[in-house]
SERO-4910 file (N, C-alpha, C, O; in steps of 0.05 Angstrom, whole numbers):
BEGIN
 pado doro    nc1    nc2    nc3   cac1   cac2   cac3    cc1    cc2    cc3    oc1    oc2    oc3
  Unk    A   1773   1657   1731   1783   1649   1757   1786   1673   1775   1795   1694   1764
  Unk    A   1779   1675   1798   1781   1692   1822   1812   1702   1820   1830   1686   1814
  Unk    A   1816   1731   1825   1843   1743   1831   1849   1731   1863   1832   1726   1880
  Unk    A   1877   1728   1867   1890   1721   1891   1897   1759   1899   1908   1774   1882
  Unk    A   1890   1766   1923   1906   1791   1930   1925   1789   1949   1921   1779   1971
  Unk    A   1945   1799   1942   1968   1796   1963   1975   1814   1986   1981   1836   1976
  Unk    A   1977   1815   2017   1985   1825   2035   2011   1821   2038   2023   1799   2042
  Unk    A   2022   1846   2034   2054   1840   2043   2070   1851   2059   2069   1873   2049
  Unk    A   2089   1856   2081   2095   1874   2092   2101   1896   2088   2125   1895   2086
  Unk    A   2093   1922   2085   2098   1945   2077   2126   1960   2081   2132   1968   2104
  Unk    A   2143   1963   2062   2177   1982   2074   2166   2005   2090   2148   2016   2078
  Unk    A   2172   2014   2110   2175   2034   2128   2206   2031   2132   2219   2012   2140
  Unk    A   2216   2062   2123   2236   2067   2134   2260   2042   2133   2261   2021   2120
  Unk    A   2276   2051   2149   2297   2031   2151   2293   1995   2163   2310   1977   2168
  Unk    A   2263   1998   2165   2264   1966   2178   2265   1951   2152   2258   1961   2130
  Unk    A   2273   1931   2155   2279   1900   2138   2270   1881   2153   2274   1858   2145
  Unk    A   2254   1883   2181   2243   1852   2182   2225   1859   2205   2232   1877   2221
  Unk    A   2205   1846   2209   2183   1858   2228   2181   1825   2241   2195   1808   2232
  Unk    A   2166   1820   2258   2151   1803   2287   2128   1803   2273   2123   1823   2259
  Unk    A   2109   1781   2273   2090   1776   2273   2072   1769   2303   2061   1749   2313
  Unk    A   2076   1794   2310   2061   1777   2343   2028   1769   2348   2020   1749   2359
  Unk    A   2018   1783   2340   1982   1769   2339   1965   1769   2311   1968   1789   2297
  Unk    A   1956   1758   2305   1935   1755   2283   1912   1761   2299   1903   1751   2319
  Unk    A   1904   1786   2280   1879   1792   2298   1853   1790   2281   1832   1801   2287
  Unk    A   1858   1771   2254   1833   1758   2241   1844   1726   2232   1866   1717   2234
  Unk    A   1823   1715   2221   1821   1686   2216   1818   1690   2193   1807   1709   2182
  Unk    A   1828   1669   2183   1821   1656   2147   1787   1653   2152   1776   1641   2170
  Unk    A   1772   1669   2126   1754   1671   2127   1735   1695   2132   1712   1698   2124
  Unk    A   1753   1714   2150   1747   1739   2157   1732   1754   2134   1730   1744   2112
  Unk    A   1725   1772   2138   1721   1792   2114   1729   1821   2129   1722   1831   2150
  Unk    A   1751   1833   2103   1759   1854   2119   1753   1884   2098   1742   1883   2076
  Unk    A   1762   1904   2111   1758   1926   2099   1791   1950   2090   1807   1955   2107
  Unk    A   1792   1957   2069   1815   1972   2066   1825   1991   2092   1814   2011   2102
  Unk    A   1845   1980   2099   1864   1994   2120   1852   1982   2147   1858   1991   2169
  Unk    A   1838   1962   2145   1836   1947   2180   1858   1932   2180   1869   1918   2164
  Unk    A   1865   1941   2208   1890   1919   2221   1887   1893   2226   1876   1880   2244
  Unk    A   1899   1887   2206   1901   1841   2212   1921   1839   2230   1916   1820   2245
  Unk    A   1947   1854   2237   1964   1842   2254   1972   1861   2270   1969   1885   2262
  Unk    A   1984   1856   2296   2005   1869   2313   2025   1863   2307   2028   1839   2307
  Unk    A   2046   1877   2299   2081   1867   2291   2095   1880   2306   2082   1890   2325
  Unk    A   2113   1882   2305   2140   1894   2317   2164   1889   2300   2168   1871   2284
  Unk    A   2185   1916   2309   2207   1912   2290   2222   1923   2315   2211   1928   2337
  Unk    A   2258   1928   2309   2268   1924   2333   2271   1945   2345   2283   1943   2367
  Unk    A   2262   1970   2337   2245   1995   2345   2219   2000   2350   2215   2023   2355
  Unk    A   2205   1990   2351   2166   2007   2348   2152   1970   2346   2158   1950   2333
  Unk    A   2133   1977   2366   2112   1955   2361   2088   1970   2337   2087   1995   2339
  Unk    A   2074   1960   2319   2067   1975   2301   2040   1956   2290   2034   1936   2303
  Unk    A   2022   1967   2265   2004   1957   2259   1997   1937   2227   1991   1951   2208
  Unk    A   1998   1925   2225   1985   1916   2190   1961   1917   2185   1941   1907   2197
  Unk    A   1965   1933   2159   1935   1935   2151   1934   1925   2131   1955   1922   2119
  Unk    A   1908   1918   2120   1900   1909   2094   1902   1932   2078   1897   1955   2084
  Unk    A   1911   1919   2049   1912   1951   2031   1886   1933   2009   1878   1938   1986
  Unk    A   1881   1917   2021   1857   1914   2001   1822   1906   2023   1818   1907   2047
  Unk    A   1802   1900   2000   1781   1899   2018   1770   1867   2005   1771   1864   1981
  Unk    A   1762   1849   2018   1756   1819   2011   1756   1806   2032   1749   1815   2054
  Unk    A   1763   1784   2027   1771   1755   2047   1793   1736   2057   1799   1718   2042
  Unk    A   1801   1737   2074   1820   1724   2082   1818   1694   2081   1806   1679   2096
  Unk    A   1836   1687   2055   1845   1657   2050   1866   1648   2051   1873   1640   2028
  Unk    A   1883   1646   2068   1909   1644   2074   1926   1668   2099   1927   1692   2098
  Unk    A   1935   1652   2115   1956   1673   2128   1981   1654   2129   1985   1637   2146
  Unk    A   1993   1658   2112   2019   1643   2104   2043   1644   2121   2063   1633   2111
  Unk    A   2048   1664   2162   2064   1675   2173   2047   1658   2197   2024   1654   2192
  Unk    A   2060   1646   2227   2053   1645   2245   2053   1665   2268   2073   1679   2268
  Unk    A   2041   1669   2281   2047   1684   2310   2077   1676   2315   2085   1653   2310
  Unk    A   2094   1695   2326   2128   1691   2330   2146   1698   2305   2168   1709   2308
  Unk    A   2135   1690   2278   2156   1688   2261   2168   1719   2250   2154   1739   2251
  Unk    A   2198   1720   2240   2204   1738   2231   2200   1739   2208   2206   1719   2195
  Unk    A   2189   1757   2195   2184   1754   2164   2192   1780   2155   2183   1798   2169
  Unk    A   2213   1790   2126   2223   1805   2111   2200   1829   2101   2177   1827   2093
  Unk    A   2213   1850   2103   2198   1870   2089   2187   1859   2049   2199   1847   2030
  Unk    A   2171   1866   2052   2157   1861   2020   2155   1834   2022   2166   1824   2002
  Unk    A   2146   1817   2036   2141   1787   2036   2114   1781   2034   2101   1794   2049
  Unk    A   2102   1765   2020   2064   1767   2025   2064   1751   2049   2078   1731   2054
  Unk    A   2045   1762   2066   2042   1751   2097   2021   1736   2090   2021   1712   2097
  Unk    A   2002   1744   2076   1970   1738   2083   1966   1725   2046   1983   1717   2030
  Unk    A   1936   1726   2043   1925   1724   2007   1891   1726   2014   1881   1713   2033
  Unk    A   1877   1742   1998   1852   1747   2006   1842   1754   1973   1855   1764   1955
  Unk    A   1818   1745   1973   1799   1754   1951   1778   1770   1950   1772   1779   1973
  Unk    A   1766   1776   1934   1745   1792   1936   1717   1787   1953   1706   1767   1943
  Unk    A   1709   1794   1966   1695   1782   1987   1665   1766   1976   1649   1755   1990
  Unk    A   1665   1770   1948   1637   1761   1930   1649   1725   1916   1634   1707   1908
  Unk    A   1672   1725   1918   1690   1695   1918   1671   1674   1924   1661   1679   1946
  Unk    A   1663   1657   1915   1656   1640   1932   1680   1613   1943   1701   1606   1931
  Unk    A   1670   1605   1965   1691   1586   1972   1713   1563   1953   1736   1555   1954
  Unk    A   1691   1561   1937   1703   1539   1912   1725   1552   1895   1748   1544   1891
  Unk    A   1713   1576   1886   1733   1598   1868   1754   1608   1882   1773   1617   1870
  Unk    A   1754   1608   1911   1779   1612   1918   1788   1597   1922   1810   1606   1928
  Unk    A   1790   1568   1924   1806   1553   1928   1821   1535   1903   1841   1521   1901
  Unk    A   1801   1542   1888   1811   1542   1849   1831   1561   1844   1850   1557   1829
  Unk    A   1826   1587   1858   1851   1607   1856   1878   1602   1870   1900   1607   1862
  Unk    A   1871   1592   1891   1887   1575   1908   1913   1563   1895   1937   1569   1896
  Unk    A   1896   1539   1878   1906   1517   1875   1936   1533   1847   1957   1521   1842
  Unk    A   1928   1558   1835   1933   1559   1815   1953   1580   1820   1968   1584   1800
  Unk    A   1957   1595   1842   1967   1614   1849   1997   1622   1857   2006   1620   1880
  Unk    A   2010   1628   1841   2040   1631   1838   2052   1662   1846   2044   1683   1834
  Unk    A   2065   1662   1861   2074   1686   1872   2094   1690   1846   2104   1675   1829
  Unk    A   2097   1723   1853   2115   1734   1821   2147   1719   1824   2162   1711   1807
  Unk    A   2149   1720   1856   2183   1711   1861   2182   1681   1861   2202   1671   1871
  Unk    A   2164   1666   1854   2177   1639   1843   2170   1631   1821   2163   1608   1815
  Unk    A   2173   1649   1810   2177   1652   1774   2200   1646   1753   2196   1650   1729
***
């Protein structure tokens, strides 16, 4: 079965909760290590998310507006050689560590 990779908000410093203000790729994308998927903001600094991995975007689990927690998975992406079926088999099967 295909690995699920997880995007999560990265701890910087003293923030605990960032803005999701634009998604600047779609489910389906294919991205590269350290390209920016989002514009965020925290209640200091408008700021960047990057991917710490390189694949496909299958899931962005956060809307435009929402507040979401440092270390939270925003996103879920696979390896970009996935095919559609295998990720959505990974999908189906895919359990985050914190609802364990």
């Amino acid at each position: 079965m295909a690995e699920i990779l997880e995007v999560k908000v990265p701890h910087s410093g003293s923030v605990e909760n960032v803005e999701i203000n634009e998604w600047l790729v779609e489910v389906g994308a294919t991205v590269e290590v350290d390209q920016v998927l989002a514009d965020v903001s925290t209640d200091k600094v408008d700021t960047e998310l990057v991917s710490p991995h390189a694949g496909r975007i299958v899931r962005l689990l956060f809307g435009e507006g929402d507040e979401v927690a440092v270390g939270t998975v925003v996103a879920l992406m696979v390896a970009a050689s996935v095919s559609e079926a295998e990720a959505e088999e990974a999908l189906q099967g895919y359990r985050h560590a914190s609802a364990e």
